[in-house]
N, C-alpha and C positions, 0 to 999 in steps of 0.2 A: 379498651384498646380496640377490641373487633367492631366496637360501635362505630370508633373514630376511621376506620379503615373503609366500613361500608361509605360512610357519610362522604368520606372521600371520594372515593370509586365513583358511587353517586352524581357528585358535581361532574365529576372531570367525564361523564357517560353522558348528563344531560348536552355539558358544555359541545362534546363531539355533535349529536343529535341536533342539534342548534343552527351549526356550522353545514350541519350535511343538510339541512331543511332550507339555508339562505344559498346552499353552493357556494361557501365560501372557501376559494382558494389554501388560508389558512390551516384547514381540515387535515390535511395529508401532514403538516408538521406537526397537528397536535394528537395524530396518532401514533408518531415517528418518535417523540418525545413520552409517551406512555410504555411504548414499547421497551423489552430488556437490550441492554446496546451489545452487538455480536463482537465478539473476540476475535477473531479469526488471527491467527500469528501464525504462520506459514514460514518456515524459514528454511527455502530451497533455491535452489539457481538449477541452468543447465550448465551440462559441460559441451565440449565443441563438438561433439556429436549429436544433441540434442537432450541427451537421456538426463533426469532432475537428478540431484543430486540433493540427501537431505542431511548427511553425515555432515559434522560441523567442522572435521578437518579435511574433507573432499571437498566442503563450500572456499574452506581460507586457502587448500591450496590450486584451485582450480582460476581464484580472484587475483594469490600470486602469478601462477602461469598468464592471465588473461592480460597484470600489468606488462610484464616482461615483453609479450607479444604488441604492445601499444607499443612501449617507449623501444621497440630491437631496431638497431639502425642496419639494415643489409648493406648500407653503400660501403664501397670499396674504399680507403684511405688515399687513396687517388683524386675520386670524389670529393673527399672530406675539406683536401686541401685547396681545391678550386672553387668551394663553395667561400672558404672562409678569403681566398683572395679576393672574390668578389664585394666581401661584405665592406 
């Protein structure tokens, strides 16, 4: 098993070496592809102040508050009706 591991390492070492002697473009994915692939899972927002917020029911109610504030109609029903006679 550790034989087949070096033998591996091996190629996929030359193979780089190869690539880095012609300067071939290639090079940088076929290190990018050897390498272990990063995790990063971050699950924060800000609130309207700016400060993160990492609690997961600060994040759900901060994204209720943020709808509310999209869809809040301030016009007056004065407004409401002149809009729709227009329509």
């Amino acid at each position: 098993m550790q034989r087949a591991k070096n033998e591996f390492t091996n190629n996929k070492c030359s193979e780089t070496e190869k690539l880095q002697a012609t300067h071939n473009p290639l090079l940088h994915k076929k290190i990018k592809k050897m390498l272990p692939k990063k995790h990063i899972n971050t699950q924060s927002i800000k609130d309207k102040h700016g400060n993160l917020l990492h609690d997961r029911q600060d994040i759900l109610d901060r994204c209720a508050q943020y709808v509310e504030e999209l869809y809040d109609d301030t016009r007056c029903s004065a407004d409401k009706s002149t809009v729709m006679k227009d329509v």
